[in-house]
N, C-alpha and C positions, 0 to 999 in steps of 0.2 A: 664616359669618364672612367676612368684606369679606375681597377680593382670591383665599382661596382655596378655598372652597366654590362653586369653578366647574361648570357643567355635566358635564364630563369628569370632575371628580375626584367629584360626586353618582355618576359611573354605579359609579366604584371601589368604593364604598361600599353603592350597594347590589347591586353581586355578592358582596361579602363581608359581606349579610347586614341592613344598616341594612334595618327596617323601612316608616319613616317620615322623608321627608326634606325643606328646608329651605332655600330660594333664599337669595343673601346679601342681605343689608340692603339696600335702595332706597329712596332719597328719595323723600316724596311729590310733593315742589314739581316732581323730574324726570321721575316719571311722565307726570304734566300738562302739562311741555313738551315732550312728545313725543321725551325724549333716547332718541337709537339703544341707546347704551352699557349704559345704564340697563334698555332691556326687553331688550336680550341676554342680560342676567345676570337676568334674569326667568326665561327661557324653559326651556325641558326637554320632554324628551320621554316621551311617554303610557308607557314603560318604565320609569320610575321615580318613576309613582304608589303610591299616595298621596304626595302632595308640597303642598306648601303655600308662597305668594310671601310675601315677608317686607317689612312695610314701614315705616320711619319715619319719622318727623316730630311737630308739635308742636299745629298746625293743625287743628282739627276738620273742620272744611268742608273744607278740601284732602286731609285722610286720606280720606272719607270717599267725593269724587272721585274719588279716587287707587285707592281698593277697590273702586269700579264700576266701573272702567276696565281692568282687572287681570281683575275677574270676566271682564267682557265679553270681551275678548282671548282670554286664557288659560285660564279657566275653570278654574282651581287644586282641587283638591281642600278646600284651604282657605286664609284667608290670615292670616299671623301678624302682630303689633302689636310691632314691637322696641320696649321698653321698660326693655333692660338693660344699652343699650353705655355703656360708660364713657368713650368718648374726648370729650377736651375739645371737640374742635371742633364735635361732634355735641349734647354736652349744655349747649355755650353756647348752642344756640340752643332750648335747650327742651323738647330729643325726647330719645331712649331714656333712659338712667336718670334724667336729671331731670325725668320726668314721677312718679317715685315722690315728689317733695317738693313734686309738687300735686296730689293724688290728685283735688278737683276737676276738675282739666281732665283728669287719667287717666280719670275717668269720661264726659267729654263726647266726648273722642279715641273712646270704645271701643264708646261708644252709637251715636252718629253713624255709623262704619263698619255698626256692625250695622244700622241701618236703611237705608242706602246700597245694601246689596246684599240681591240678592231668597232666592239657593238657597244660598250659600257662607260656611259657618261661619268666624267669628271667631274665632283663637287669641289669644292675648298670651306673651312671656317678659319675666318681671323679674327684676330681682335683690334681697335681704330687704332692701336699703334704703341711702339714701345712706351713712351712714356710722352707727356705735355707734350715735348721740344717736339716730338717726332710724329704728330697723327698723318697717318697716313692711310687711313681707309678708302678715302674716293681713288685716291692713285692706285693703289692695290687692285681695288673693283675693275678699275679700266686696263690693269695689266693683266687679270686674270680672263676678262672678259675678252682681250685680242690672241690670249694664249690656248682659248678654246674651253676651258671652261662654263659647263653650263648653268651654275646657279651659286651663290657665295651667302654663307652665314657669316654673319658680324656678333661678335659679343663686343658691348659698348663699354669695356674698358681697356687701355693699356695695360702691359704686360706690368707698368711698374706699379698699377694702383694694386695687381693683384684680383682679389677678391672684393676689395673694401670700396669704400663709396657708395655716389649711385651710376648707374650703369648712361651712359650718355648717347641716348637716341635723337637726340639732334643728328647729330652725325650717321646713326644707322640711315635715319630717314634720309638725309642729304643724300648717301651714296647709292640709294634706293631711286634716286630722281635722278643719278648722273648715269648708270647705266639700264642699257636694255634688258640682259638676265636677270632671272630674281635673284631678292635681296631676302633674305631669312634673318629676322628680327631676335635677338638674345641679349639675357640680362635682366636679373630684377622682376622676372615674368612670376607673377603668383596672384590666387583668384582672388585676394584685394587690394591690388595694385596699379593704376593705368591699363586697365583694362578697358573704361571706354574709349581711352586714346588708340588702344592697341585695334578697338573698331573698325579705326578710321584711318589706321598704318598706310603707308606706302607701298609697304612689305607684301611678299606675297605671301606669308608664313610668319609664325613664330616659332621658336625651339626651347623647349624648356630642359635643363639641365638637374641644377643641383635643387630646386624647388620639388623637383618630380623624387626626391630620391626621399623614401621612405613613407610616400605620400605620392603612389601612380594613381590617382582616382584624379590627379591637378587637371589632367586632360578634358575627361567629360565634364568636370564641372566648370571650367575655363566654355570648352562647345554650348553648356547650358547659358550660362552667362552670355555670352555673344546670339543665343536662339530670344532667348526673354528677358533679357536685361536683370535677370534678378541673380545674386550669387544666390546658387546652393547650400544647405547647413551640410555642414564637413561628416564626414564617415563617421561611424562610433568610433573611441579606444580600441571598446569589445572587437567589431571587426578589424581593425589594423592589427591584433594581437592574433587573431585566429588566421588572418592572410601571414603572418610575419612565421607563425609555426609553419604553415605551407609553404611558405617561401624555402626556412630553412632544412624541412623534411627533400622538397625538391632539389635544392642545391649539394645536398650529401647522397642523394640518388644521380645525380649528374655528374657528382666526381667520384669513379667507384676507385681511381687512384691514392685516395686519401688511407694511410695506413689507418688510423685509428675513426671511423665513423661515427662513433657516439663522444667523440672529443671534438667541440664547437669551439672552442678557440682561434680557429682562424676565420670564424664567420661573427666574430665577437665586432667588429668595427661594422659591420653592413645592419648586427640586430641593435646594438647602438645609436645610428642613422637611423633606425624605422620609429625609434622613440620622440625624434625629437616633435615638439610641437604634443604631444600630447600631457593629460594632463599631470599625471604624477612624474616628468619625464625628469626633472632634476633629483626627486628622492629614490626612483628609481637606479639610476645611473650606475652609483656605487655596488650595488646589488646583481647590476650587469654584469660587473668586471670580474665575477666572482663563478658567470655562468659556465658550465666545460659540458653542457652535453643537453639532449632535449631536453631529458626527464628534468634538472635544472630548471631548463626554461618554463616549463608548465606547469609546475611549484611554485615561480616564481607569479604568473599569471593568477595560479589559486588563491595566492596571499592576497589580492584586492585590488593589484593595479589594471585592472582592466575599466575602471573607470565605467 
């Protein structure tokens, strides 16, 4: 997820267990012009393999640039096909979810990469389709599945519900019974939700998204859950406050770019995100937005919300 599935917060995730993980979305067009920005948020380190670069666009012949050049560099364990974001500025120009309302070109995007690159598996993630009129996830699956593609995630909404509703795993499941590759199960995934259903998935996987964000511990206690049938009791406050100042100590040592280091304001929306779900997290909030630097932040922890 753009902005906060940075390399620092991948390594949270997989100390707390993420299997398999997932660079944020990259334009192909910026791969190709060689933007700094763009292969930073590529990059990762050999500690948190398996991992796979995530790319989109709309372009055949520039995805498929874009996925040699990736191999080449990075040599990813695998590289994924966004084909599920919903934001507008992304799917005016063609790429992630509005490649599901031209499954021709979804099939030229998917084929193309895979001949592009010699050793490195093609993924894709969609979503079951733009809106009601149009699900289209099994046909998807079976055109990604003849275009070479080796394993396809589904988030079980259309691009028109957005965010909102519930995530509709009838249909993940179905598309999971109509092809041979795996089917990777997303949406609505969190440790007290259809999790004994998610036992007995179809799926060969699950992926968790925006549940994991401010809250990477969902993995092992999701694995605990599935070992003993019993959830877990959730983290402290205490530790989510003491990981989230490590978080943010590591992420201003990972960008020595930043002119001013003891100015957290652009890391204001990710420490934001690590609150919610905790307990003072609404009277907090206002107090957030006020944050500009650690010392701030650790003043703010003194004051007694660490719960």
């Amino acid at each position: 997820m753009a902005r906060f599935t940075d390399r620092i917060f991948r390594d949270l995730c997989k100390k707390h267990g993420a299997d398999i993980l997932v660079t944020e979305q990259i334009m192909s067009d910026a791969i190709i012009a060689d933007d700094k920005i763009s292969w930073a948020k590529a990059s990762f380190s050999n500690s948190q393999r398996p991992i796979g670069v995530q790319i989109m666009g709309s372009d055949p012949v520039n995805m498929g640039k874009a996925a040699k050049l990736v191999e080449n560099r990075l040599n990813p364990d695998f590289i994924d096909i966004n084909m599920g974001c919903p934001v507008d500025k992304i799917t005016d120009k063609n790429a992630g979810c509005a490649l599901l309302k031209n499954l021709p070109l979804l099939s030229k995007v998917a084929s193309t990469m895979v001949s592009s690159t010699d050793n490195t598996p093609i993924t894709a993630k969609i979503r079951i389709g733009w809106d009601d009129n149009s699900i289209v996830a099994l046909e998807a699956c079976k055109v990604l599945e003849e275009a070479g593609i080796t394993r396809v995630s589904i988030h079980g909404r259309t691009r028109q519900a957005g965010y909102s509703g519930v995530a509709n795993w009838e249909i993940i499941e179905a598309a999971a019974e109509s092809v041979a590759i795996p089917i990777i199960g997303n949406g609505d995934i969190n440790k007290d939700r259809t999790l004994e259903a998610l036992r007995t998935t179809k799926c060969k996987g699950i992926m968790i998204g925006r549940n994991a964000l401010g809250y990477p511990w969902i993995f092992n206690e999701i694995k605990e859950y599935f070992a003993t049938g019993e959830i877990p009791q959730p983290v402290s406050d205490k530790e989510r406050w003491q990981t989230l100042l490590e978080y943010c100590r590591a992420l201003i040592e990972f960008n020595p770019q930043i002119k001013d280091p003891n100015n957290i304001g652009w890391l204001r929306p990710k420490i934001i995100t690590f609150t919610r779900g905790m307990k003072y997290s609404k009277q907090i909030r206002p107090h957030l937005h006020k944050v500009n630097n650690i010392k701030d932040l650790e003043l703010l922890i003194k004051q007694g919300f660490t719960g």
